[in-house]
N, C-alpha and C positions, 0 to 999 in steps of 0.2 A: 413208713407204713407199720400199722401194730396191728398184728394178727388176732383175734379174741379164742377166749378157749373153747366157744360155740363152735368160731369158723374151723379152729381144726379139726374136732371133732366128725363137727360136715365136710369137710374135704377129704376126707381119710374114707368118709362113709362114704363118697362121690367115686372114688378113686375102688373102691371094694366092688360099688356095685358095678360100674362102667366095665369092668375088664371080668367081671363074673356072670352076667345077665347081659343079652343079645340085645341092643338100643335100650344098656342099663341109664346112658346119659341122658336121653328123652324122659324115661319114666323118672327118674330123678330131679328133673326140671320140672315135670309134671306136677309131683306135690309138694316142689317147695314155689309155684308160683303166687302164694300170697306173703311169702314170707320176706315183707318188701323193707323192714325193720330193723330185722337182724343181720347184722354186719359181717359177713368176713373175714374183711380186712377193713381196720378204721385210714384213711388215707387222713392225717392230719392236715397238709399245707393245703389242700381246697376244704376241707370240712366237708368229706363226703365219706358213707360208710356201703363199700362192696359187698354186694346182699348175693347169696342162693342164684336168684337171676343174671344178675350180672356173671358170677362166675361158673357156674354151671351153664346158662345158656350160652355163654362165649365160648367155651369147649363143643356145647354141639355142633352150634355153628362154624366152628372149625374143621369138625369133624365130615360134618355134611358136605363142607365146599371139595376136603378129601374125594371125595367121594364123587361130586360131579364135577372134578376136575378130569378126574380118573378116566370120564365115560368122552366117548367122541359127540362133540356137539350138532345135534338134528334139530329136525323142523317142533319136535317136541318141546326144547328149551326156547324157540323163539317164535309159541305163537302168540301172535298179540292176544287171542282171546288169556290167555291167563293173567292172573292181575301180577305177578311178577314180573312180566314182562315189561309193566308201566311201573311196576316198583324201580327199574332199573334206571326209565324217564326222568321220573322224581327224583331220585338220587343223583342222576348227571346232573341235574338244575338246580340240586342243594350243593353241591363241590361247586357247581361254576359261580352262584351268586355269592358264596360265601368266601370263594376268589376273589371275585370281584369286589364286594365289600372291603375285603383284607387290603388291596390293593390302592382304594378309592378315601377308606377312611379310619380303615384298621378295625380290627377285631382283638376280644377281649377273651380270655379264656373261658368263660363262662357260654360267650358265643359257641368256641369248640368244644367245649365239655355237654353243651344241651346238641349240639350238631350231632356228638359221638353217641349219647343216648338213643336220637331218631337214629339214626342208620343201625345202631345194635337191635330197635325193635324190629327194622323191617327184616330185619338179616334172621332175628329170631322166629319170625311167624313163617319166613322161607323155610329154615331147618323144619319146626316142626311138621309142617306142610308136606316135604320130603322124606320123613322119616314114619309118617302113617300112611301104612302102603298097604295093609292087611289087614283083613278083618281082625287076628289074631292081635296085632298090635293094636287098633282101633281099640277091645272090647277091655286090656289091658289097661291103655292108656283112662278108660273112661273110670275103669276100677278104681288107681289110683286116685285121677281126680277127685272122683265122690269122695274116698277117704280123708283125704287133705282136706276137703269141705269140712268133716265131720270134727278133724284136729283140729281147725283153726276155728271153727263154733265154738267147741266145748272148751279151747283156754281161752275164749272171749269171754265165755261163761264163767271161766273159774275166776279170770278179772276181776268180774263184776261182782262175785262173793267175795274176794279180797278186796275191794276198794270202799265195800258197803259195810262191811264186817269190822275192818281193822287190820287183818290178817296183811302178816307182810309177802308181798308181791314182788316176784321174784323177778323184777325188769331184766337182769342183764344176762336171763336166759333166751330171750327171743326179741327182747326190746334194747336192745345196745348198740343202735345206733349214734354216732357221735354228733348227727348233725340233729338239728334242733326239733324238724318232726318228728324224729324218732322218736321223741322221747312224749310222745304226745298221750300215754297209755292215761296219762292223770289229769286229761283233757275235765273240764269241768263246765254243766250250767249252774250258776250261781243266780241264786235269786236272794229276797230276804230272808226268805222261812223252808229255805231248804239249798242243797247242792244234790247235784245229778250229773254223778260220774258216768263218763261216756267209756264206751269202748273201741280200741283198736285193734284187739287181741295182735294175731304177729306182722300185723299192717301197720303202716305208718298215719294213718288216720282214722276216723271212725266212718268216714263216704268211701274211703281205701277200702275196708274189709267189707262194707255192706254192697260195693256194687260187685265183690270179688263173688261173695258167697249169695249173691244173686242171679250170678250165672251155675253155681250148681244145684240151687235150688230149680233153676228152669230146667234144667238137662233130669233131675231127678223128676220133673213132674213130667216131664213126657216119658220119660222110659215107665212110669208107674203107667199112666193113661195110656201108651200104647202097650205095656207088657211084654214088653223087650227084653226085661233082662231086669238082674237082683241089686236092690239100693239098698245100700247097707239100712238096716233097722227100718226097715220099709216106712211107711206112712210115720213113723215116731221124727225121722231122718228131716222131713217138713217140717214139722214143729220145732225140730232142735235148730235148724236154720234159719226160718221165719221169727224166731222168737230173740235170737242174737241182732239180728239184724232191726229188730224192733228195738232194742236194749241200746245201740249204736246209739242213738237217736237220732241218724243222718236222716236230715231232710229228703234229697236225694235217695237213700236206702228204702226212707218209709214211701216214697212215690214210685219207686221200682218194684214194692212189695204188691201197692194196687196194679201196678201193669201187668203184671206175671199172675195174680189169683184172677187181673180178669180177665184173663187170656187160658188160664184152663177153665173158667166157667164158661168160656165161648167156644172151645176146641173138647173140654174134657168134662162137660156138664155132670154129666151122670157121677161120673168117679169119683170126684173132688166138692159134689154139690156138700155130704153132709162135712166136710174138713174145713169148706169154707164158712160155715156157717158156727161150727165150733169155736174157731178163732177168731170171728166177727162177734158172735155172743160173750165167750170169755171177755176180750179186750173191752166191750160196749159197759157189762158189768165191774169189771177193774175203773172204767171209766167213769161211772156214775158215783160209785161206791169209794174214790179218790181225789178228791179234788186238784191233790198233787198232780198226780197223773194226767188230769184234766188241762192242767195249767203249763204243762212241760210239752203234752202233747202240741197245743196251740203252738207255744214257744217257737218250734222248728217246722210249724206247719204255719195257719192262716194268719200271725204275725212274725213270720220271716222277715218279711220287707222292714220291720223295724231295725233289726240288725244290721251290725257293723259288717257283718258278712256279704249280706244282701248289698249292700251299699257299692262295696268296693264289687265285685262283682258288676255292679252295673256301669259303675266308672269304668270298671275294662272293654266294660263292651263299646263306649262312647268314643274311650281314647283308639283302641281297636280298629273300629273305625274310619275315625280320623287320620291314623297311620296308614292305612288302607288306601285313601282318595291321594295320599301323598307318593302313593309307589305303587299304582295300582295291577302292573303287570308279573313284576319280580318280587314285590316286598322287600323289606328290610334284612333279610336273613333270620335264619333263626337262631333262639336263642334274645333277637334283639328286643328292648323295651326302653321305652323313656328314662333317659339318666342313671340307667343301671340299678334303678330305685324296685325294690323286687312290689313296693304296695301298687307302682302301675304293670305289672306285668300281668300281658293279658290270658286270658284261661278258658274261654269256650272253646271248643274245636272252630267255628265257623271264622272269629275274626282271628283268634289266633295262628289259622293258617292264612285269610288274608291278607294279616299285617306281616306275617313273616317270610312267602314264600310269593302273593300275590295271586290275579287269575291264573297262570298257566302253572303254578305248583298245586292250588287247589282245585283245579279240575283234574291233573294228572292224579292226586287224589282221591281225586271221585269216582273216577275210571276204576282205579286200583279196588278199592270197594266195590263199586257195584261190578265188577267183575267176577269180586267171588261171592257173592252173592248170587250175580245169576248162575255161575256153575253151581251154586246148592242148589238152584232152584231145576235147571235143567238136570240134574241128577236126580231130584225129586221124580219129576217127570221118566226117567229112563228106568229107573227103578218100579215104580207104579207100573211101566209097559212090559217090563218080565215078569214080576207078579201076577200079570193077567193071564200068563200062560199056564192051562190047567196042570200040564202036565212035568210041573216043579215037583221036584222031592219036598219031604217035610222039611227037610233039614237046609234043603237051598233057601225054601219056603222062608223060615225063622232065619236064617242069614239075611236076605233081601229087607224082612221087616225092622230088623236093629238097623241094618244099615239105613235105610228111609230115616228111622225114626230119631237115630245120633245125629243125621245131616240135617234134620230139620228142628230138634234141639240149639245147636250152633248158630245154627244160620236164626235162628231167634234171639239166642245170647246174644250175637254180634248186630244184629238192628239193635237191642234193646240199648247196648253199650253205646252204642254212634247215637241214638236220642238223649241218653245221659251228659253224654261230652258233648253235646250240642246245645242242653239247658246250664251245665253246673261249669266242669272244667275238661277238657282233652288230657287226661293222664296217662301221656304218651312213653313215658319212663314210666310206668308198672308193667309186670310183667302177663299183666291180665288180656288187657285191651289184645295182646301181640297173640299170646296164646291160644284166644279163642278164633283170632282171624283166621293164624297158619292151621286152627283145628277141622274148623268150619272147610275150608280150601283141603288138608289132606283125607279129611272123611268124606268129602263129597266127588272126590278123585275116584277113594276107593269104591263107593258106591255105584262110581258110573261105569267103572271097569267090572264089577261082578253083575250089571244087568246087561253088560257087551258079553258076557263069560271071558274076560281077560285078564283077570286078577290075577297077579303072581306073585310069590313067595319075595319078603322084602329082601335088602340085600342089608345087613345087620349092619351096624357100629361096629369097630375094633372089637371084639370081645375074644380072646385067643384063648379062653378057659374052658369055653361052652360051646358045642355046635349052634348055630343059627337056630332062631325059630320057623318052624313049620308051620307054615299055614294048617 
């Protein structure tokens, strides 16, 4: 194992803030959740490099299980409406088949090292689930986020001037990963009469950071449209997001840019009409006025299908499939694919849960999902029913509305994610997908306990330096 000088740097900072700030390990995983890149610890003998997530979220989630080990077990931890509770299904059915496999026809470590991935996301969207228990935490956590939004924009941005310019670009500050995506920062379209450097800023791909920083661009257009609460650099915050993610040039990034602008023209008309209409006209005009630009755009848009990308892609979904009708109940385990050959391994959520886990892993699944989904949704609901009462203070008044307005943020980020991994790839090892589920599920917690009036003060992380936060 070779430590890097980034990763001590961050752990030294992990270790400052955790034991100095009350759930310092939460807000710390917070904003390094796109920093999927930068390594750690380089692990030489698998060519894997330990990122922010991995090691910071494995300490929450250590800390958390502390925690509700701690407490005596109730009707609360086992009721089936929670999707944890089918998280736990899922998991007994991935130990038992990948038993079974091991036993039947042996397993490869790759099998257990993508096995150990899945089980750290669900482990991880539990903690944070757990650890947003208050509004004070909730409004905390969302600060962060946005920020991290706004870091990992603006050195995709600085990329992009270093990659265009000449200027040397300083990879092995946030891009030192040892394994091969990592190093994806000098991704290129090459055509005859030009190249078009992409961006991953501190992601390990350029679909990596545009569907990351697509969930804070949505979270940032509802708190603006509902009036919730302060986005960094208000209305500018849109633009410096929207415009990285255009710069990506992820197919996927620019098809998530139209779902999100048209989903505030349908929910947020008034607010967002003349914004949308600025970055429609600019782009239309770039676009007349560049044939470049014209040519690059098509490129990752209405001839995708010519590409080598598109291709394989589609071959997964065929082989997918096919693997499918061969093990239709259990799947093959996970982790597994044709010949160990990584060009057939397959990548949408839909077949790649049902070549690897079959019907009764991706229904358990599915359950798991729309579980927390309908808890944002009936939080929506209980929230809306206290609000109706005239006789709220101002101040419950504007708690009640952040809270509606964060739970219904999330719970949009996490549909939009689950359509993405259903078209392109299920990127089950980032720490996005995981993040926004457990966020989606602990804000919608909080929200429905402050329209019962039963919210209470959370019960912090280790922190021995600091009293607890107050609500």
């Amino acid at each position: 194992m070779e430590p890097t000088i980034t990763g001590i740097v961050l752990v030294l900072l992990f270790i400052v803030v955790m034991f100095r700030v009350p759930n310092g390990a939460l807000y710390m995983v917070t904003f390094f959740v796109p920093f999927a890149s930068t390594a750690i610890i380089n692990i030489t003998a698998f060519t894997f490099s330990a990122t922010p997530y991995h090691i910071f979220g494995s300490v929450l989630v250590g800390l958390t299980l502390l925690q509700w080990t701690s407490r005596p077990i109730d009707g609360n931890q086992l009721d089936s409406r929670s999707p944890f509770f089918w998280m736990i299904g899922f998991l007994a059915m991935l130990i038992a088949s990948t038993f079974e496999l091991a036993t039947s026809h042996g397993v490869t470590k790759y099998v257990v090292f993508q096995s150990v991935i899945l089980v750290l996301g669900f482990l991880f969207a539990w903690a944070v689930a757990n650890n947003l228990t208050t509004t004070t935490i909730v409004r905390r956590m969302i600060t962060i986020y946005l920020w991290g939004g706004v870091f990992a924009a603006s050195w995709g941005l600085f990329q992009w001037v270093c990659l265009n310019t000449g200027l040397p670009y300083p990879a092995e500050i946030f891009n030192n990963s040892i394994s091969d995506s990592g190093a994806l920062f000098d991704q290129t379209l090459k055509q005859t009469t030009y190249v078009v450097y992409r961006l991953s800023s501190v992601s390990m791909e350029p679909s990596h950071i545009a569907r990351y920083l697509l969930s804070v661009l949505l979270i940032a257009i509802v708190m603006i449209g509902e009036g919730i609460g302060r986005v960094p650099f208000g209305r500018l915050y849109l633009y410096l997001v929207s415009g990285v993610i255009a710069l990506t040039t992820s197919s996927t990034g620019l098809m998530g840019l139209v779902l999100v602008y048209s989903f505030a023209m349908v929910v947020y008309t008034r607010v967002f009409l003349r914004d949308v209409i600025i970055m429609g006209m600019t782009g239309l005009v770039l676009l007349l006025f560049s044939p470049k630009l014209a040519t690059i755009a098509a490129s990752v848009t209405l001839d995708k299908e010519d590409t080598g990308s598109f291709d394989l892609r589609a071959d997964s979904m065929i082989f997918g499939y096919k693997a499918f009708t061969q093990a239709p109940f259990f799947g093959h385990g996970w982790g597994w694919f044709k010949g160990g050959s990584t060009l057939s391994q397959i990548q949408d959520l839909l077949f790649k849960l049902l070549s690897s886990v079959g019907l009764v892993g991706f229904t358990l699944f599915l359950i798991f999902c729309g579980s927390g989904i309908m808890g944002a949704w009936m939080a929506l609901r209980r929230v809306d029913a206290r609000l109706a009462d005239d006789s709220l203070s101002e101040e419950d008044r504007s708690t009640g509305r952040f809270l509606r307005g964060v739970t219904f943020a999330f719970m949009g980020c996490f549909v939009l994610s689950l359509f993405l991994d259903a078209i392109a790839s299920f990127i089950y090892y980032a720490a996005f997908f995981w993040f926004i589920f457990g966020s989606m599920v602990g804000v919608s917690r909080t929200a429905s306990a402050w329209a019962l009036e039963e919210e209470t003060a959370a019960v912090p992380l280790p922190s021995p330096l600091r009293p607890a936060e107050a609500h």
